[in-house]
N, C-alpha and C positions, 0 to 999 in steps of 0.2 A: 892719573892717566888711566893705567889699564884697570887700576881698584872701583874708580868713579865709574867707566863702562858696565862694568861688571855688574855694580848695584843698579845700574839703569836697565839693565836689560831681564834684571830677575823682576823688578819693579812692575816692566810691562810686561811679563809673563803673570803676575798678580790678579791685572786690571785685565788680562785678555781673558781671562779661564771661562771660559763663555757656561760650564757645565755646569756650576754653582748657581746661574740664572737660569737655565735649564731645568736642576732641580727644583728647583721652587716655582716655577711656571705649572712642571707635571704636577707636586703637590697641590697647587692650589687648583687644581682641576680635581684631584680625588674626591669632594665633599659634593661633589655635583652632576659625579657621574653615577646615573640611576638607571637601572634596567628599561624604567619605563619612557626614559629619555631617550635607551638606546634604540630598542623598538619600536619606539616611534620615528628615530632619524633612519633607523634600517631597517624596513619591513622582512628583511630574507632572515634578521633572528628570532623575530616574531613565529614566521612557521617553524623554524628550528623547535623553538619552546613547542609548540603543539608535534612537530614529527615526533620527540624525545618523550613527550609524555602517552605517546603510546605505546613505544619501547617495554615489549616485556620479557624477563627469564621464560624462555619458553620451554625449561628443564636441559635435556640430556644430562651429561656427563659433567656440564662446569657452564658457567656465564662470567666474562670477565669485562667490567665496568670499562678500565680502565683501556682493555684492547680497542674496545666498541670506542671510546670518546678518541683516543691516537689516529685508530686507525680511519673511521668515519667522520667524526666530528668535527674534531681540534682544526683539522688541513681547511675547513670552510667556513669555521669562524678567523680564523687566522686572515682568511681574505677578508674578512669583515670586518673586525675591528680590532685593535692594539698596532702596536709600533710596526707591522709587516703590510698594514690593511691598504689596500686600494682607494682608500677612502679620501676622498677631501675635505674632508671635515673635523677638524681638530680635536672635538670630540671624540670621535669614530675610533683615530689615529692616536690617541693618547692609549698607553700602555693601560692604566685602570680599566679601558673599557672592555680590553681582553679580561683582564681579573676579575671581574662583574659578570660578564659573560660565561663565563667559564664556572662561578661559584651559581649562579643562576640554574647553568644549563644541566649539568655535570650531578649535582641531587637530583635529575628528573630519572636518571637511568636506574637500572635496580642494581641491589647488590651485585659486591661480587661472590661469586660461587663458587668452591673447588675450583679453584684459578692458583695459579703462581703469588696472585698479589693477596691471597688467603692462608697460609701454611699449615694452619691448625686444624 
């Protein structure tokens, strides 16, 4: 009686785990998502790559990479592509495309400088 319910219902907790097919749907999306895929389905990271490559230490006292990508970057790619993005496009929306984006954009900036994220 109650022993037989019991394996019945762990059983369809097994068959339901929907996140197992989940992971493997996003994996099989990582071999495919290419910078030049992404710029070409969203032209707004297109200028991103050109705003960022003109990005320079323009001296003072410290330049820090990583404030510039948080604090101006990250918030407008975030709308563009990965698991937060507005996007309808499965591509877009899949998590890889922020980590693409991100290893893409993220080397255009210069070092960092006498910053916190420098100690030495």
């Amino acid at each position: 009686g109650a022993g037989g319910g019991s394996n019945g219902s762990r059983a369809r907790s097994d068959r339901a785990a929907p996140r197992t097919a989940s992971a493997g749907a996003v994996s099989y999306l990582a071999p495919v998502v290419t910078w030049e895929l992404l710029a070409e389905r969203e032209p707004a990271l297109a200028a991103l790559q050109l705003e960022l490559s003109a990005v320079r230490d323009e001296g003072g006292n410290s330049f820090c990479a990583n404030k510039y990508w948080y604090v101006r970057v990250a918030p407008r790619v975030t709308e563009l592509v990965g698991a937060q993005a507005a996007a309808d496009d499965p591509l877009l929306s899949a998590p890889e495309a922020y980590t693409v984006a991100y290893e893409v954009l993220y080397r255009l900036l210069p070092n960092c400088r006498n910053c916190v994220c420098v100690p030495w």
